[in-house]
C-alpha positions in Angstrom: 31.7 -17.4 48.0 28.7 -14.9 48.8 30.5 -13.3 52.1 33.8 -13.1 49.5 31.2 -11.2 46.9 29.2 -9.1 49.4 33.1 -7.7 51.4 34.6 -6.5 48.3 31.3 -4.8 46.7 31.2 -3.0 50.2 34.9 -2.3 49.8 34.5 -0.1 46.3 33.7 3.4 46.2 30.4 4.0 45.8 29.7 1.8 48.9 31.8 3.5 50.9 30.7 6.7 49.6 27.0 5.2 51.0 28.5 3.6 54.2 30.1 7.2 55.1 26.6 8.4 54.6 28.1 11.1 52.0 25.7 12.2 49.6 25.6 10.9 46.5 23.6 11.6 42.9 21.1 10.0 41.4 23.4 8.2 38.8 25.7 7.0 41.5 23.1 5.4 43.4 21.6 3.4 39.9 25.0 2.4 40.1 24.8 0.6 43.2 21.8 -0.9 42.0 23.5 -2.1 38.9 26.1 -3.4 40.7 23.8 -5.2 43.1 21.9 -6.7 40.0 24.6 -7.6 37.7 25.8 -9.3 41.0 22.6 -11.6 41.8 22.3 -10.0 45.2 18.8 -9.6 46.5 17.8 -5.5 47.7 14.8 -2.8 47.8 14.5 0.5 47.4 12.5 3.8 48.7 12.4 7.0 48.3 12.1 9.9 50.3 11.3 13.4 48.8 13.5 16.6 49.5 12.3 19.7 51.3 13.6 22.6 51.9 15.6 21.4 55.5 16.4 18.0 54.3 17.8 16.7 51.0 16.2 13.8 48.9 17.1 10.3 50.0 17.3 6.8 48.7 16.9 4.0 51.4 18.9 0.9 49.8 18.2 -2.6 51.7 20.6 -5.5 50.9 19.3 -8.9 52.4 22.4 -11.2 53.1 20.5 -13.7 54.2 16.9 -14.4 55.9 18.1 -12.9 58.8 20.5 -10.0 57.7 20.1 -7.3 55.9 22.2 -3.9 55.5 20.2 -1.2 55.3 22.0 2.3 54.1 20.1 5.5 54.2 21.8 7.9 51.5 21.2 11.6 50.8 20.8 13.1 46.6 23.1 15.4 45.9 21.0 18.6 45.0 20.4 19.3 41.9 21.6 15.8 40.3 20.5 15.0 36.7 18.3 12.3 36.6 18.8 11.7 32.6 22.9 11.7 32.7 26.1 11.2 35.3 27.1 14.4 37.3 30.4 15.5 36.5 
């Protein structure tokens, strides 16, 4: 059941979005989270603050299992509203 659940949450949009290593805003990435929550599925978080070279970025860890973990390292969109979805 829990390989079933984890293949087609990395099969949607926003995780292939994150798997592409696209950038993605803030709202998109509480998305993922959301989805990962309302899902049971263990996973962390960090942050990385922006500069001027290299855009913000969220680290997003999913632990499968003691062992296994996918780990996806995903670039903020510039500019993205923290307080409502981009457009």
């Amino acid at each position: 059941m829990f390989n079933t659940q984890i293949s087609a949450l990395l099969s949607g949009t926003l995780f292939r979005k994150a798997i592409e290593n696209e950038q993605i805003s803030l709202y998109e990435f509480n998305c993922l989270t959301s989805i990962l929550i309302n899902n049971n599925i263990p996973f962390d978080t960090a942050f990385v603050s922006g500069t001027m070279k290299n855009p913000a970025s969220m680290q997003l860890t999913i632990h499968l299992s003691p062992s296994a973990t996918l780990v996806f390292v995903v670039a903020l969109a510039p500019g993205a509203s923290v307080f409502s979805p981009s457009p």
